[in-house]
N, C-alpha and C positions, 0 to 999 in steps of 0.2 A: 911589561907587556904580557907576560905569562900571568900574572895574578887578576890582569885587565880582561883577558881570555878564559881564564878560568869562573871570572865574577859573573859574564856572559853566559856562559855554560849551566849554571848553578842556574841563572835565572827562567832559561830556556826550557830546562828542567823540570821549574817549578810550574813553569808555564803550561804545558804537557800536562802535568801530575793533574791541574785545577781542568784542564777540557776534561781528560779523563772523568775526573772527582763529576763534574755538571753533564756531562754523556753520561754517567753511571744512574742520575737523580730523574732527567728526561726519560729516560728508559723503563724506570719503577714509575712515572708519572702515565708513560703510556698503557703500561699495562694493569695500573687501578685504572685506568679511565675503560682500560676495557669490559671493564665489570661492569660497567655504566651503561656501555653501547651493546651488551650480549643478545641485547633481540633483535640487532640490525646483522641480515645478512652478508653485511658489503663492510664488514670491522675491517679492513686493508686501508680503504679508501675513508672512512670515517677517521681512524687514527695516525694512518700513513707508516704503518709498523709492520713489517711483513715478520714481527714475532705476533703479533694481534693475532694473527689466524691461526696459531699454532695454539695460543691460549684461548681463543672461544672453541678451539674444536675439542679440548680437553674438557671445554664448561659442558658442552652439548653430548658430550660422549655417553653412550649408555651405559649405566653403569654396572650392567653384566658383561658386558662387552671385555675380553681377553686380549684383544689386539690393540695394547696397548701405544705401539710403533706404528706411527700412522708413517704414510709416504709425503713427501714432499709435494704440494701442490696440490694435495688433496683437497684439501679448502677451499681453493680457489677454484675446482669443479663447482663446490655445493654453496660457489654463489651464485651461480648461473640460473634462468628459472627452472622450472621441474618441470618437465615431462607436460604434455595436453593428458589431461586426466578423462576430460569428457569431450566429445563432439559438439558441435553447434546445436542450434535448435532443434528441440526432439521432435516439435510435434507440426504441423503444418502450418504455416501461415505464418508470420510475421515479418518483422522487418527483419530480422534476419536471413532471410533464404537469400537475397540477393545474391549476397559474395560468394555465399556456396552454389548457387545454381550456376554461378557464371562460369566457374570449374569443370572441368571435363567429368571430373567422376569423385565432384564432390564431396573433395577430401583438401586437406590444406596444400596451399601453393610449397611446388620446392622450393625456393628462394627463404620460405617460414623456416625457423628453427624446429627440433626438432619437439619443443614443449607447445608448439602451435602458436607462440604468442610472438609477436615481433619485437626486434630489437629497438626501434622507437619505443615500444610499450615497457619492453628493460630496463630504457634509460629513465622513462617517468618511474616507475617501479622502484629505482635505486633509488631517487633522486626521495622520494616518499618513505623508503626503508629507513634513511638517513637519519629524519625526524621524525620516526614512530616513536620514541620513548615520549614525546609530547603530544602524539594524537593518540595515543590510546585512551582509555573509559579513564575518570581521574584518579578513581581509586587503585586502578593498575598502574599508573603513572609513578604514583604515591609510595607504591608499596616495590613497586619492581626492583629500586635501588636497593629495599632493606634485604633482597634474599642474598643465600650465601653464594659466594663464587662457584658451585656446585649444583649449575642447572641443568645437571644430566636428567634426562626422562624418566620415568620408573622405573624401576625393576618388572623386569619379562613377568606374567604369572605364567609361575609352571603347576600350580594346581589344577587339576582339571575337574575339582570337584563344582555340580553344581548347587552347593549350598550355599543360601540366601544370607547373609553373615550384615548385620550393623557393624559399621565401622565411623570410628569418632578418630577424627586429626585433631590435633592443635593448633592450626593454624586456620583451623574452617569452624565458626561459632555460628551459634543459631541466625545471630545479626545480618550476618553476610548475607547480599543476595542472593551468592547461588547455593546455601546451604544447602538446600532440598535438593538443588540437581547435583552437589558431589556427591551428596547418599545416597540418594538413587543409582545412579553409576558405580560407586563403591559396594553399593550391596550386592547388584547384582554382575561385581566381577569386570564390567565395562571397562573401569576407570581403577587402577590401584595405586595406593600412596606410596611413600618412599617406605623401609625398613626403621627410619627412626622415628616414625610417628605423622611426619608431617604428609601432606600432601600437595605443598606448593602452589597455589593456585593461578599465581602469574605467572609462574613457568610455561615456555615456549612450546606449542605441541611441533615436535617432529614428523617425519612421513613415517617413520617405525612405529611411533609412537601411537597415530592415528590408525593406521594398519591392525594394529592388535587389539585396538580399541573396538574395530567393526569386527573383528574375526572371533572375538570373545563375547560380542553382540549377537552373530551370528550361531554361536551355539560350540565353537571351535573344533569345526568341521576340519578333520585331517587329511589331507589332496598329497599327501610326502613332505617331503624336503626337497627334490630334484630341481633345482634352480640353477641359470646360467648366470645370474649375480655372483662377481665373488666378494662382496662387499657386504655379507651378510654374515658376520660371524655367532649368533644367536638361536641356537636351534629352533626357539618359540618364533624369532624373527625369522627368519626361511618356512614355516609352516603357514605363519600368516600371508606370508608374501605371495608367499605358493599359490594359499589357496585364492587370493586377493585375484590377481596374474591370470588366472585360468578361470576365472570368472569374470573378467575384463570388469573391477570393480578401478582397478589401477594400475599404470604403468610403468616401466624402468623409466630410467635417465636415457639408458643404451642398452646393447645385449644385456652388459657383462655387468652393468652399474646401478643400483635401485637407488643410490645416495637415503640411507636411513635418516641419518641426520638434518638433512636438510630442514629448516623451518617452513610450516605451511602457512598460505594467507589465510584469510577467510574463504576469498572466491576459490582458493583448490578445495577448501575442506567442501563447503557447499556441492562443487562440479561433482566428486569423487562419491559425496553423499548420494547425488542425483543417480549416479553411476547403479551405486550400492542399491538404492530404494527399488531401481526397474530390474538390480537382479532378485530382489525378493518377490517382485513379478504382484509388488505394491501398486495401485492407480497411483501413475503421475497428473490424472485430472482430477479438479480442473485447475485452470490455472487464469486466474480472475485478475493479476497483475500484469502490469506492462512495465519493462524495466527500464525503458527509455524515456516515461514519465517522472523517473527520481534523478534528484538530482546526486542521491550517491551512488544510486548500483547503474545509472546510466555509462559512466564509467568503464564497467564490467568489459570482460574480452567477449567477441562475439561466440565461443567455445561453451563460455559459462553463462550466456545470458539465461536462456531455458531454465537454469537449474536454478538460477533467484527468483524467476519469476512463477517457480514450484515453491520453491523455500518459502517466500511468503506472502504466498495465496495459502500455504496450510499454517503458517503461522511457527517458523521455526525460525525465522528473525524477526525482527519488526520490520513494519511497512517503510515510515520515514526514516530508515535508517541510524537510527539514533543507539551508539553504540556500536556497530558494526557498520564499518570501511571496511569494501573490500580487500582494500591492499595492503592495510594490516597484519600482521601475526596474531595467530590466535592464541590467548590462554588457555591453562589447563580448564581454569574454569568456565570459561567463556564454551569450550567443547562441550563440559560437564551437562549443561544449560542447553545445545546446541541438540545431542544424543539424546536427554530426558524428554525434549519436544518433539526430536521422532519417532521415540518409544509408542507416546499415545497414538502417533499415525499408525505404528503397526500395531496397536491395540484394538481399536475401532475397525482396522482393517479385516481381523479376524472371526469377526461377527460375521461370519459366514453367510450368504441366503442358502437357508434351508429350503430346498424344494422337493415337495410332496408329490406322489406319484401316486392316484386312484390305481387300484387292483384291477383289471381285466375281467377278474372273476368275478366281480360286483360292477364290470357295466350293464344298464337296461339295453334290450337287445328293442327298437324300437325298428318301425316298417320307413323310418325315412332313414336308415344306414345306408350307406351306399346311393341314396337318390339326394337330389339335389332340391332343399328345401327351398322353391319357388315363394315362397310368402316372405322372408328375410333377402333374397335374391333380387325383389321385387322392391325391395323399399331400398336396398343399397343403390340398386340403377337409379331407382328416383334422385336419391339423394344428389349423384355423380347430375344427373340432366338441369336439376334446381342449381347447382351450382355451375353449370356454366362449360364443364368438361365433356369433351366426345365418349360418349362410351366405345369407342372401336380405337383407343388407346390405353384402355385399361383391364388388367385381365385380377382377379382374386378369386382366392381359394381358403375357405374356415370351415374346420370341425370341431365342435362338442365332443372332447375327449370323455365326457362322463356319460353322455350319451349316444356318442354317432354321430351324432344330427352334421346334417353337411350341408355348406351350401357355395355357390361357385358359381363366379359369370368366366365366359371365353378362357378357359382352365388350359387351352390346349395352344393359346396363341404362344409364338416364341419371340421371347427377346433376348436383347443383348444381357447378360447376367450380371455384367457390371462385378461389386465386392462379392454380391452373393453365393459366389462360388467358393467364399472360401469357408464356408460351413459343412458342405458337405468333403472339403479338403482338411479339414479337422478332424472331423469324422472317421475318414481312413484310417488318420495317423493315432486317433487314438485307438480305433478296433484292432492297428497292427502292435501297440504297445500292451497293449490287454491280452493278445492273443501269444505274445512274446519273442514277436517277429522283430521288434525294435527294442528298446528303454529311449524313456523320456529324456535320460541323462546320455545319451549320444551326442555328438557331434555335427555338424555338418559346415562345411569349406566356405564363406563369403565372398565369392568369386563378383567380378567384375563385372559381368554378365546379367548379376544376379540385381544391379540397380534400378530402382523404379522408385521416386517420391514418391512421398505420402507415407508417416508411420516414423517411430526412433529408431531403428535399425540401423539404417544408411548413416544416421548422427551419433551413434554409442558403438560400433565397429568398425575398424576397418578393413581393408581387402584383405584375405588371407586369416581371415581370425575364424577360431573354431565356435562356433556359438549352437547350446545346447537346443532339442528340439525343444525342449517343453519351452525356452523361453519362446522362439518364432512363434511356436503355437499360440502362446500369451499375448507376442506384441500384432499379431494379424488379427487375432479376434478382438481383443481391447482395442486398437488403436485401428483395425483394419491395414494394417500395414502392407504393404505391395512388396518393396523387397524379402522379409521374412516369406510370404507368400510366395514370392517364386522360387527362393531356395527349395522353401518343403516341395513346389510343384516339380522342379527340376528332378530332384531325387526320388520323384516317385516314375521316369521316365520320360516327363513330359504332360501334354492336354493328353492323349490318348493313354498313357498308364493311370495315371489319374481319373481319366472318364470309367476306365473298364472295373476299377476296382470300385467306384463310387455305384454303379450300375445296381448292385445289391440294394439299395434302400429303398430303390422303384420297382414295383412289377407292371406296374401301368404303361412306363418311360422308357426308353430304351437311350439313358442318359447318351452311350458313346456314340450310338448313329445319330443322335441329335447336334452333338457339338464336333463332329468331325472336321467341319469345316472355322469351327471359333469357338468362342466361351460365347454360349447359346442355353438360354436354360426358357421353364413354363412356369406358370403356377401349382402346376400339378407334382412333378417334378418338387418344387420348395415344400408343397406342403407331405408331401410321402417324406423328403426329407427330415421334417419337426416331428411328424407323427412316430418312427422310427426315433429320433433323438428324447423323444417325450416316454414313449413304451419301452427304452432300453436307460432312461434316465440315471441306472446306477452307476453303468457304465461309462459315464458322460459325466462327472459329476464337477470335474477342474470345469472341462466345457462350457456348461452352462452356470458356471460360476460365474467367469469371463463375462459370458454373454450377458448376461443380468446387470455387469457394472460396464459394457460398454455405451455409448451415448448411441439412437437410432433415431431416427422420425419418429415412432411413439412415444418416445420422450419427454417432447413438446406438446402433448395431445391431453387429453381431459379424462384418461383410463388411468386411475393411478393403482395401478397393485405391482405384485410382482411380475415382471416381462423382459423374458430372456431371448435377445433379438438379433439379428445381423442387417444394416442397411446396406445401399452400394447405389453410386452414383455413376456415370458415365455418358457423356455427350448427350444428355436429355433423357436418358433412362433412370429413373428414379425409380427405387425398391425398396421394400422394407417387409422381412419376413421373422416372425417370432413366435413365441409361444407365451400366453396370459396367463399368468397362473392365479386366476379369480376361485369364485366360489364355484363356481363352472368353468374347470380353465379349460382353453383352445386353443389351435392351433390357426395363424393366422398370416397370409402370405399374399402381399400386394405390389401387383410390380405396375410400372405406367410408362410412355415415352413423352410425357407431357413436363416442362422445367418446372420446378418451382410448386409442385404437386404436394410440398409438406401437409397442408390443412386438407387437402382432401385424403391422404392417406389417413389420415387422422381422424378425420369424419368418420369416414369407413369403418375403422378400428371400433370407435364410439356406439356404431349403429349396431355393428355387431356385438358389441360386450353389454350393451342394454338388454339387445333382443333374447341372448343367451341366462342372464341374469331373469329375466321377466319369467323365461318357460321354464324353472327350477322347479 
């Protein structure tokens, strides 16, 4: 009986010893397979190994990173999505505004997560991360499995030199497509390879990783270290974050959590780029696609549509999508590719318009200064009556800045001013930045109050964010924006601190008793405005930099030179006032109450840059 008990025993034993022995083999079977799945954020649930997560966080770890001892669960944060990067629709009009206008103050519903995206959209998201090692480009497909178990990010650059340096990887040959975009990136410091040579190019880009990518883009502009992240253990990574954070190019997880690590899709890198573009105070127009027309970026969350339908209308993805899914991870190299094609937007974008300013002391002093040239007066009314329009709806004001010459019908009628006020509200803020009453790089509060469509303000902040003036200034002249606009009105006291300080540009007008009762302006009024803006041009010169690349009613018209302009629309009052900068340039300011008045503002324009042009 004992030898019968003991023969049991032995066997039971053995029995144990072989699960052990096949738990031991399952175990090492999981964690090669994790090497498989390291660009799926949801490796838990792809392997079902709650050691998985402990081993892709090691893979993705930076490898300056000192904090070696992660916490428990930490992983399982940084599969959650990331943060809303950018707001809805920047610019007016499309099929986006619905959801956001049906909001009270058109910002995402509470019941949204705190990344803006909802948890339906999570679950398709996971369900798509799962099998990204088979939808990515083939040759990332291909090659993803051959890297080593060590797809930590780059190394930080801590050199702050900025010399132009060729750089040759091993793993990146003339053949490859994005040759030319990692050297481009690598030369000029964007993008840097690992210490051993390589530069990985299907390696996952992280949020740290892209973060330092735009901050070393941007010139690596120093803001501190002072961050409430305490998950930033990288000193380059806290500077970029810093200065990312405080420029609302990017946001945390939460206070206290930036999640570095996290991998990005496309659609964050794209949002975040969008982000980045409107802080370098780049034209986001135009934007010539519709992304509800594809059938991949259709897809897209409504946060990030705007920013695809920029991306490629300038051509920084492709159109049909070929290659880029949104809800993919992106490559190192696929970013490489993504940065070199924004590079030439801000290249092109730098081409400044130069604008020339005639001396004073080489104007002709001619006997029609000051009088109103009846013979161009004469053929403008004509023009308005052949076409069909009341003249006791339309007031204009133009002078020959080279010679005087003026000429004006119903100069003193008032209308409603519509946008056009917010030129001489420009004006202010830059005579008080020049004078050193203010900096450009101030602040001012995004209050609640401060809401009005029209413009990307209300869609790239939200309440309680500090947003610098020069950008408002940017986004109300460019885009005519109404929120930006009344921040800067509000802080200048209001319509009446604003009327009183604007008052200086007229001595004709007595802007404040004109508009005591509303935003009230004349033609007379606009064009002392431009005259003033034209004869102080040095001083103006971001100004009408703006003005020059924003869109107006003369636009569309048949004057093609240089024309630095402001329109504004409102219940039937159509305006459009600017300055030509022809071979005779003028100043030229036409307001109407009549809808739909484009082509005769336009005519107008026309008659007069003939008539100007002819009398040289």
């Amino acid at each position: 009986m004992v030898k019968k008990v003991s023969v049991l025993v032995l066997f039971c034993l053995n029995c144990l010893i072989c699960i052990g022995f096949a738990d031991v083999m399952v175990a090492d079977d999981v964690q090669s397979e994790m090497v498989e799945v390291v660009v799926s954020d949801k490796v838990m649930e792809a392997t079902g190994s709650s050691k998985g997560t402990k081993v892709r966080g090691e893979m993705i770890k930076p490898v300056e990173s000192t904090d070696d001892k992660r916490k428990n669960g930490e992983d399982d944060e940084e599969s959650t999505s990331s943060k809303s990067d950018v707001s809805d629709d920047v610019l007016d009009g499309s099929e986006d505004k619905t959801k956001n206008e049906s909001e009270d103050d058109g910002h995402a519903q509470e019941d949204t997560p705190e990344d803006g995206i909802s948890e339906e959209g999570d679950e398709q998201a996971e369900q798509e991360e799962k099998a990204e090692g088979e939808n990515e480009l083939t040759e990332e497909s291909e090659d993803a499995s051959e890297e080593s178990d060590d797809l930590a990010p780059e190394e930080v650059e801590t050199d702050t030199s900025d010399e132009v340096v060729d750089v040759e990887f091993i793993d990146v040959t003339a053949g490859d497509w994005f040759y030319n975009s990692v050297k481009n990136c690598s030369k000029h410091r964007v993008l840097k390879g690992y210490g051993d040579g390589y530069f990985k190019p299907y390696a996952p880009v992280s949020r740290e990783m892209f973060v330092l990518a735009l901050w070393q883009l941007d010139g690596r502009k120093d803001e501190g270290e002072g961050t409430t992240f305490d998950d930033l253990t990288n000193k380059w990574s806290r500077k970029a974050v810093v200065w990312a954070q405080n420029n609302s190019i990017i946001n945390g997880i939460s206070d206290t959590c930036f999640m570095p690590n996290k991998l990005m899709t496309l659609e964050e890198i794209i949002a975040v780029l969008y982000r980045y573009t409107a802080y370098k105070e780049i034209s986001l127009m135009p934007m010539n696609f519709n992304v509800n027309s594809s059938p991949v970026y259709s897809n897209t969350y409504t946060y990030s549509k705007s920013a695809f339908n920029w991306a490629v209308t300038h051509r920084i993805i492709s159109r049909d999508g070929s290659s880029f899914d949104p809800k993919t991870r992106v490559s190192r190299a696929k970013l490489a590719y993504i940065l070199s094609r924004w590079q030439e937007i801000e290249i092109n974008e730098n081409k400044e318009l130069e604008f020339e300013k005639i001396g004073f002391d080489k104007l002709i002093a001619l006997k029609s200064v000051g009088q109103n040239n009846t013979e161009l007066r004469d053929e403008v009314l004509s023009y308005i009556e052949r076409s069909g329009y009341s003249r006791w709806r339309i007031s204009y004001f133009s002078e020959n800045m080279a010679t005087g010459d003026q000429s004006y019908y119903a100069k003193d009628r008032v209308f409603v001013a519509a946008s056009t006020y917010k030129l001489p509200l420009a004006m202010v803020y830059y005579d008080m930045a020049n004078d050193g009453v203010i900096s450009l790089d101030d602040t001012y509060i995004y209050m609640k109050g401060d809401l009005e469509y029209g413009g990307p303000t209300p869609k790239l902040f939200r309440y309680g964010s500090k947003i610098k003036i020069r950008t408002l200034l940017h986004n109300m002249i460019l885009y005519s924006d109404n929120t930006a606009a009344r921040i800067l009105y509000r802080n200048l006291g209001g319509r009446h601190g604003f009327h009183k300080k604007a008052n200086k540009y007229s001595d004709k007008v007595d802007y404040y008793r004109m508009s005591i009762h509303g935003n009230y302006i004349n033609a007379q009024f606009s064009h002392d405005c431009l005259k003033y803006l034209y004869t102080h041009g040095e001083k103006y010169q971001t100004l009408l930099s703006d003005m020059s690349k924003a869109w107006g009613y003369f636009s569309s018209g048949r004057v093609h030179e240089k024309i630095a302009q402001k329109w504004g629309y409102y219940r039937g009052n159509q305006h459009n006032i600017g300055i030509v900068y022809a071979d005779m340039p003028y100043t030229i300011s036409i307001h109407t109450t009549k809808t739909e008045s484009i082509k005769l503002i336009n005519g107008i324009n026309k008659i007069i840059y003939d008539y100007y042009q002819r009398k040289q």
